[in-house]
C-alpha positions as CSV (number, residue, x, y, z in Angstrom):
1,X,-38.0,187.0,72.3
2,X,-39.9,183.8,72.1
3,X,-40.8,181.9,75.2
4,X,-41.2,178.9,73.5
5,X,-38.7,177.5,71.1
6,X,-40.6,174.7,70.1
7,X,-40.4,173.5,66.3
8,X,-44.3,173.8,66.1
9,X,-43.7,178.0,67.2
10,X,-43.8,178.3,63.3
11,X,-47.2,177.0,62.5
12,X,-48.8,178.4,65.9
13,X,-49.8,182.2,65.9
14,X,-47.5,185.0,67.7
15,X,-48.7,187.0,70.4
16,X,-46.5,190.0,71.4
17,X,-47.1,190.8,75.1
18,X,-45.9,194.5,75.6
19,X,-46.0,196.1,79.6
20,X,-43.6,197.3,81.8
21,X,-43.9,195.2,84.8
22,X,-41.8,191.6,84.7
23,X,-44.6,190.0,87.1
24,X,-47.4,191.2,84.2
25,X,-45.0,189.6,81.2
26,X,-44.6,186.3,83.0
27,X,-48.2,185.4,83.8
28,X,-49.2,186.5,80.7
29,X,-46.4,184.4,79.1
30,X,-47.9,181.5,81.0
31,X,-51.3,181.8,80.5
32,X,-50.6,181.9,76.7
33,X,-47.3,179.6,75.9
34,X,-49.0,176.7,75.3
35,X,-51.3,177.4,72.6
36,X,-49.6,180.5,70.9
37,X,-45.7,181.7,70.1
38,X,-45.3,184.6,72.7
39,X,-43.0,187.5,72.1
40,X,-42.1,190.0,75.2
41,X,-41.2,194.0,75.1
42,X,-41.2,196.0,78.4
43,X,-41.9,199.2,76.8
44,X,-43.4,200.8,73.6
45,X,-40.4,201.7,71.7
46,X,-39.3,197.8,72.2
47,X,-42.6,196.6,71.0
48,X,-42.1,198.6,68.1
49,X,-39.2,197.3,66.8
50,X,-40.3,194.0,67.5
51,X,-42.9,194.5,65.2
52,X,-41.0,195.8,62.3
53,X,-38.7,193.7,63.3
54,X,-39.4,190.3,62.8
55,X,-41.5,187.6,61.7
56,X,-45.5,188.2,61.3
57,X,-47.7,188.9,64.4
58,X,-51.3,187.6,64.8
59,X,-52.5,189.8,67.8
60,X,-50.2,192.3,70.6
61,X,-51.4,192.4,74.3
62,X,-50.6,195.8,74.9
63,X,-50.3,198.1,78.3
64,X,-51.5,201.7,78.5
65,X,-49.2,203.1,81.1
66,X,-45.7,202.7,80.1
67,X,-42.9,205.0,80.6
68,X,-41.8,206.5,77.1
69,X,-44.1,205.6,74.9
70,X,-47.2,205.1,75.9
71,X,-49.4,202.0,74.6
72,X,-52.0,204.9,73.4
73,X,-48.7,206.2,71.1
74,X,-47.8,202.5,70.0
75,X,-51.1,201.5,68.4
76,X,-51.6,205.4,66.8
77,X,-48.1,204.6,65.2
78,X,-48.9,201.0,64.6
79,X,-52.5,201.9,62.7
80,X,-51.1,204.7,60.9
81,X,-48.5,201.9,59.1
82,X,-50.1,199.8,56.3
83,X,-48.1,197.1,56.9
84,X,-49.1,196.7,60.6
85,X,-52.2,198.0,60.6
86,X,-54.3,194.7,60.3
87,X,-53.0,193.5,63.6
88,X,-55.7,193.3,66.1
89,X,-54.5,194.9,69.2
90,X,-55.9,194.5,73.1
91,X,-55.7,196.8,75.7
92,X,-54.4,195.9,78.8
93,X,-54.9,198.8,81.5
94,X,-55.9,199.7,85.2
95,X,-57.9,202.3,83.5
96,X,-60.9,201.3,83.5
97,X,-63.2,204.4,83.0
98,X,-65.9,203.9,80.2
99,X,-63.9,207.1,79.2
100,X,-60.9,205.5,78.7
101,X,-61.9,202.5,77.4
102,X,-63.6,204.1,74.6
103,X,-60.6,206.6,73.4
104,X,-59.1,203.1,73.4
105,X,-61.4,201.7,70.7
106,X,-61.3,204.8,69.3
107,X,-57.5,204.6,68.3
108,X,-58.3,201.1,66.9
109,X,-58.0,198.6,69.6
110,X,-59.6,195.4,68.9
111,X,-61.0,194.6,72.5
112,X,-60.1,196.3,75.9
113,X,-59.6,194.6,78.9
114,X,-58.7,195.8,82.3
115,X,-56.3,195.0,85.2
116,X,-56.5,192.8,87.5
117,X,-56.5,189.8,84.7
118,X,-58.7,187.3,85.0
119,X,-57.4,184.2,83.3
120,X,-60.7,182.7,81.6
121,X,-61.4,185.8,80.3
122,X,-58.0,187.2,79.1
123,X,-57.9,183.5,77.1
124,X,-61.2,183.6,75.7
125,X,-61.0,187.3,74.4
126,X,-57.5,186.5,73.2
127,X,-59.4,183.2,71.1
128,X,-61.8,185.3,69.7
129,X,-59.6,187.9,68.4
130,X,-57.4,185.4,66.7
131,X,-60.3,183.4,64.8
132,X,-61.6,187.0,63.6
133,X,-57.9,187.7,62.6
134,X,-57.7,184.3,61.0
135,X,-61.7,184.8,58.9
136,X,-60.0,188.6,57.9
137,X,-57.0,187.3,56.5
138,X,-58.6,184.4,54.7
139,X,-61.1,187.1,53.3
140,X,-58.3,189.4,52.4
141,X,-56.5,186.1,50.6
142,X,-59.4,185.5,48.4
143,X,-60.3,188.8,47.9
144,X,-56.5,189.6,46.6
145,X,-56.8,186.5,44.7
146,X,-60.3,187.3,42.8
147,X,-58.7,190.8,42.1
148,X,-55.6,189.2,40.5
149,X,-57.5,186.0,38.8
150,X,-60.2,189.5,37.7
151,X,-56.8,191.3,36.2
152,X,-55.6,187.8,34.3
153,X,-59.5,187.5,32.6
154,X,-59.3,191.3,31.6
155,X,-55.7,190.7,30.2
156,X,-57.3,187.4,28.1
157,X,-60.6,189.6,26.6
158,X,-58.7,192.4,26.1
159,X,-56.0,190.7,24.1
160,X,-58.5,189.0,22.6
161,X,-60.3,192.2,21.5
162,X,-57.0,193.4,20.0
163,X,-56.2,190.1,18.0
164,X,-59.3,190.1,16.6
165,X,-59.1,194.5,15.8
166,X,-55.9,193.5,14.4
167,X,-57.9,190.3,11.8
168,X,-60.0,192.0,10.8
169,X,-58.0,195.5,9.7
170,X,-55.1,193.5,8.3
171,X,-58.0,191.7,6.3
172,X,-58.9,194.9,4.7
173,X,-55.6,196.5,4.7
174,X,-54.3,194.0,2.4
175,X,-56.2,194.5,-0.2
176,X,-56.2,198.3,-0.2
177,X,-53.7,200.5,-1.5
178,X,-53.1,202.2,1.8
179,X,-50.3,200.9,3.9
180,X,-50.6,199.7,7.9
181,X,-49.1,202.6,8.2
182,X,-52.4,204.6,7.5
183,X,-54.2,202.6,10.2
184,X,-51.1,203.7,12.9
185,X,-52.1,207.5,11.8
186,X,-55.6,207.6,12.1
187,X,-55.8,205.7,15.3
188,X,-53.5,207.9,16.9
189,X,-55.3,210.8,15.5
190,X,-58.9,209.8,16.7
191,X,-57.2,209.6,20.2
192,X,-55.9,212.9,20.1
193,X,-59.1,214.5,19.0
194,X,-61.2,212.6,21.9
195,X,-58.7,213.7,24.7
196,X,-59.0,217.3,23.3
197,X,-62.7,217.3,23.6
198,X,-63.1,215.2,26.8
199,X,-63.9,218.3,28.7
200,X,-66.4,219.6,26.1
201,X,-69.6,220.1,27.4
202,X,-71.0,218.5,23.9
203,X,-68.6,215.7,24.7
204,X,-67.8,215.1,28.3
205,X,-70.7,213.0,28.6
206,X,-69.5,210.6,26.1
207,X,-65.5,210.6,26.0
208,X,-64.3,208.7,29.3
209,X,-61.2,207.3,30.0
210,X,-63.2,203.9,29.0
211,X,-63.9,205.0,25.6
212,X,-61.4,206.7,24.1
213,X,-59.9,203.5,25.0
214,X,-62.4,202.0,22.9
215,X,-61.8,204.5,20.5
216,X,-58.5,204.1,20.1
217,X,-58.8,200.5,19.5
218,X,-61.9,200.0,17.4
219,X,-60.5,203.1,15.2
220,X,-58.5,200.8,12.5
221,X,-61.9,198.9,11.4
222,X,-63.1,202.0,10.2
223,X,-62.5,200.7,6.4
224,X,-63.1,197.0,6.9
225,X,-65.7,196.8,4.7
226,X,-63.3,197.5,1.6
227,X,-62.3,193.8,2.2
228,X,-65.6,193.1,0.2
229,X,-65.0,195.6,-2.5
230,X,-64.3,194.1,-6.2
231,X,-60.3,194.4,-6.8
232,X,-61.3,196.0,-10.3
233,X,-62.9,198.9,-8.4
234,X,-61.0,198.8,-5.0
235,X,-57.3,199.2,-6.6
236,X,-58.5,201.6,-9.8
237,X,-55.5,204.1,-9.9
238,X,-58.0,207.1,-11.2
239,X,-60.8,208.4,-10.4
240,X,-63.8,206.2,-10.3
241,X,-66.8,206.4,-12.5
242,X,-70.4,207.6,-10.8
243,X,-71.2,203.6,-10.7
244,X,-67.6,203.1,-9.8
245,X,-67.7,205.2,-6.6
246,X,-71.9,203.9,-5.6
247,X,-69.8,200.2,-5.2
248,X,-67.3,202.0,-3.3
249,X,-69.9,203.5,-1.0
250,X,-71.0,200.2,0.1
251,X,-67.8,199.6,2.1
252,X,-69.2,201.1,4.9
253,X,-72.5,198.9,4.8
254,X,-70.2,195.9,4.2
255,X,-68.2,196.7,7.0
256,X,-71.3,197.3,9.5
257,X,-72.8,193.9,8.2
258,X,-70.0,192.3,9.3
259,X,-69.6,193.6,12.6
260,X,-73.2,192.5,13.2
261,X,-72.4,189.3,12.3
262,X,-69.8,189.2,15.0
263,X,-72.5,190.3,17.5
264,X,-74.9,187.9,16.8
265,X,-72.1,184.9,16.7
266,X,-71.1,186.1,20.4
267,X,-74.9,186.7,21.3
268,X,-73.9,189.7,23.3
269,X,-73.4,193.0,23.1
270,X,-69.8,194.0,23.7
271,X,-68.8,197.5,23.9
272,X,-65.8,197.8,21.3
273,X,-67.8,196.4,18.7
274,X,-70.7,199.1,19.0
275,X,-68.2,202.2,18.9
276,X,-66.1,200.0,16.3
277,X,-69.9,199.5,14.5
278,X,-70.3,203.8,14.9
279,X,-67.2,204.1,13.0
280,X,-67.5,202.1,10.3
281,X,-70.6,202.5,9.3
282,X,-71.0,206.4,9.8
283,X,-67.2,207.6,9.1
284,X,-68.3,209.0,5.5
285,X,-71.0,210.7,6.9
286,X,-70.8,215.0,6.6
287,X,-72.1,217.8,8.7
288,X,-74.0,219.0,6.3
289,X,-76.1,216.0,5.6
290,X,-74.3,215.0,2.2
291,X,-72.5,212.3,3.4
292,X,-73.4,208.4,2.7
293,X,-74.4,205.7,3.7
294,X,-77.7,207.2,5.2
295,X,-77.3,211.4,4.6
296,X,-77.2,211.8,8.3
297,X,-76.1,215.5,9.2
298,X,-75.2,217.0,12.5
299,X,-75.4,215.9,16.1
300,X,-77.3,212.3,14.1
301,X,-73.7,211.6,12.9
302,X,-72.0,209.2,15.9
303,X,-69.6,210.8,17.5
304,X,-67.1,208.2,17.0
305,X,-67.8,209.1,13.5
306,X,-67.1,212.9,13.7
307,X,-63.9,211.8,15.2
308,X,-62.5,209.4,12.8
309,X,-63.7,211.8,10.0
310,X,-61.3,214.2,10.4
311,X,-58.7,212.0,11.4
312,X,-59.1,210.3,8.4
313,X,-59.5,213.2,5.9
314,X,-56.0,214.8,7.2
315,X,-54.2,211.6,6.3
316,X,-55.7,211.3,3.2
317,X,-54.4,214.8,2.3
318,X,-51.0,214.0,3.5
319,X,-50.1,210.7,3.0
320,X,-47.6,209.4,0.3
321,X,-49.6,206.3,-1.7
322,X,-48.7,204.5,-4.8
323,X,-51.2,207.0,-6.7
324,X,-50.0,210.1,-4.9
325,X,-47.8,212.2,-2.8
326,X,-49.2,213.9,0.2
327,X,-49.6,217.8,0.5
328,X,-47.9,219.8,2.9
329,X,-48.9,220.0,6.7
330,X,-50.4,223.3,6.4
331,X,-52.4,222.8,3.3
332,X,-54.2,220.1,4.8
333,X,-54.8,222.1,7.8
334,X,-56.4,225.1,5.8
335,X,-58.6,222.4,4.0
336,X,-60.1,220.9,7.3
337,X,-60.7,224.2,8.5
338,X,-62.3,224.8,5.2
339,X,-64.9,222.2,5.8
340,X,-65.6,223.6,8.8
341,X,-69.6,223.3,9.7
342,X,-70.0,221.3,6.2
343,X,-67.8,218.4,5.8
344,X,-66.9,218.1,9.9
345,X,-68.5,219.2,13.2
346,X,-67.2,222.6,14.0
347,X,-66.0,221.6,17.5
348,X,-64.2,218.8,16.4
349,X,-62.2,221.0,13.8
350,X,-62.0,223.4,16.8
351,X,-60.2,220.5,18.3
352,X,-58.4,219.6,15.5
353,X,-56.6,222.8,14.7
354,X,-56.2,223.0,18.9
355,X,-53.9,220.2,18.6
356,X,-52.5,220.2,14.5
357,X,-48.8,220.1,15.7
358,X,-49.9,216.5,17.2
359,X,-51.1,215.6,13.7
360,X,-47.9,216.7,12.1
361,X,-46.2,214.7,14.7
362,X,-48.0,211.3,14.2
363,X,-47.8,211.7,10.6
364,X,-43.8,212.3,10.9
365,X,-43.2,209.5,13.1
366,X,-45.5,206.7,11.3
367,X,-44.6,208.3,7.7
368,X,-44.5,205.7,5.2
369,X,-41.4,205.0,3.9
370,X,-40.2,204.3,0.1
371,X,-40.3,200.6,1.3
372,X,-43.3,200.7,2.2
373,X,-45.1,202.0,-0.5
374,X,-42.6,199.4,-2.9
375,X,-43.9,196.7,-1.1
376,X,-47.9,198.0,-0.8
377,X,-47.5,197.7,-4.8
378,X,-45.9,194.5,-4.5
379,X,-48.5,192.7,-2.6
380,X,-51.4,194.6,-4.7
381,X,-49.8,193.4,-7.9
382,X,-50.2,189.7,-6.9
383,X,-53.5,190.2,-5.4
384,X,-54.4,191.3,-9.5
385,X,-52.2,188.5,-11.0
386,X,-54.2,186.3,-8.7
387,X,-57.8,187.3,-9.2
């Protein structure tokens, strides 16, 4: 109970005084009632509820010696709660042992005092608790609001990252004769392969929970360099000539460039856009060196580029397009395995055929549609009439 109903109790701090003699809880009370809100209990399983009872405490007197609970047993229970935990607590005992006194610190008090009370001191000790309360929760205010106004910046760059992913594939997307759909696949694919190999010993190093992340995100740029592709070339329904397919090549180098260009605009390095600028440029790389744009073979190949290579060769052999119908599940599985230690690193096809039911999972469930592909050809067929 409150021993002073004043309208300012509110704005004043609350002191909970807990012993079990009535003479002890009234000259406390009156030592304290006209600076702080003072709350009484005469034994532990009192102050207890009192606690989880009602409004907010700043700071609990308490007594050692109590039948039932003893103070000892209230502030274990009290610093084992999260919710009451912060509350500085002082000892008030006749024991006065340098034994006792420091089992009580040990259990968490915040200071220890010891009977008979001596006014001045009681008051000043009780002051100084309260202002380090008071710094503590102020700290513990900011430090909560830094971590939330942290969390709201994240949010901004990281939808910010996938707005501009999202640019910058749809720019390319929508002038190729793929559908979004293909973007869906591949992404989802990359991720798949990365969480297979996160434990790799070739890999572990590489593939945190951080950048698969990244992975998964930067992984529909990886043709965004088609945007700069000649239409003529770019939506050919055959097979393109030698010169043809040398112009075709340069997609990756276009797509690199303008990632680059990105960099230097923000004058910063920024982690998407480096695993982003791996799979672009490096995606048509092969194993066995005979890849473009630079021959690289092996562990030179990025390994965001391994990745999104195989990824993106099992959805070329099973997707529907305008120009083609996919091939069965198990057909494209044979020919990754095929290019096993020549077209792909052998560990990531181990991964890859580890998890193949996934594949023909994501490629059921983002499956492009009759729709789809009707209004692919649509939107290509203006592009031409437009050019």
């Amino acid at each position: 109970m409150s021993l002073d109903p004043s309208p300012d109790n509110a704005r004043r701090p609350v002191i909970l005084v807990v012993d079990d003699t009535p003479d002890n809880l009234m000259l406390l009370s009156s030592l304290l009632k006209d600076q702080y809100t003072v709350k009484v209990a005469n034994n532990g399983e009192k102050a207890l509820k009192v606690v989880r009872g009602g409004d907010p405490l700043d700071l609990i007197l308490l007594d050692v010696m109590m039948p039932g609970l003893s103070g000892h047993e209230v502030a274990r229970q009290l610093k084992a709660d999260r919710s009451t935990r912060d509350i500085p607590i002082i000892f008030l005992t006749a024991l006065a042992s340098e034994k006792d006194e420091t089992l009580g610190l040990e259990i968490g008090a915040a200071d220890y005092i010891t009977k008979p009370i001596r006014p001045p001191i009681l008051v000043a000790r009780v002051d100084t608790q309260l202002k380090i309360k008071a710094a503590a929760d102020f700290l513990r205010d900011q430090k909560d609001y830094l971590e939330q106004e942290v969390a709201r910046r994240t949010r901004e760059v990281t939808a910010i990252q996938d707005v501009t992913i999202l640019a910058m594939a749809s720019l390319a997307e929508a002038r190729d004769n793929e559908t979004g759909k293909h973007i869906r696949r591949t992404q989802h694919g990359v991720k798949v392969l990365a969480e297979q190999l996160r434990e790799h010993p070739r890999f572990g190093h590489f593939l945190d929970d951080a950048t698969i992340s990244l992975l998964f995100k930067s992984a529909p740029l990886h043709d965004i360099g088609k945007a700069g592709i000649p239409d003529r070339i770019l939506l050919a329904p055959g097979t393109l000539s030698p010169e043809e397919f040398e112009i075709m090549k340069t997609h990756t180098t276009l797509g690199r460039d303008a990632i680059e260009q990105a960099e230097r605009q923000l004058g910063t390095d920024v982690a998407f856009l480096r695993v982003a600028k791996d799979i672009v440029y490096s995606h048509q790389e092969k194993w066995d060196g005979s890849g473009y744009p630079e021959g690289l073979s092996g562990n030179d190949i990025p390994i965001a580029a391994r990745l999104m290579a195989v990824a993106d060769a099992y959805d070329a052999h099973t997707r529907r397009g305008i120009y083609q119908d996919g091939m069965p599940h198990e057909e494209a599985v044979k020919l990754i395995d095929a290019g096993r230690g020549v077209d792909f690193d052998p560990d990531v096809v181990d991964a890859f055929l580890a998890r193949a039911e996934d594949f023909r999972e994501i490629a059921l469930r983002y499956a492009d549609t009759d729709e789809d592909i009707a209004k692919k050809m649509e939107a290509l067929v203006f592009i031409a009439e437009s050019a």
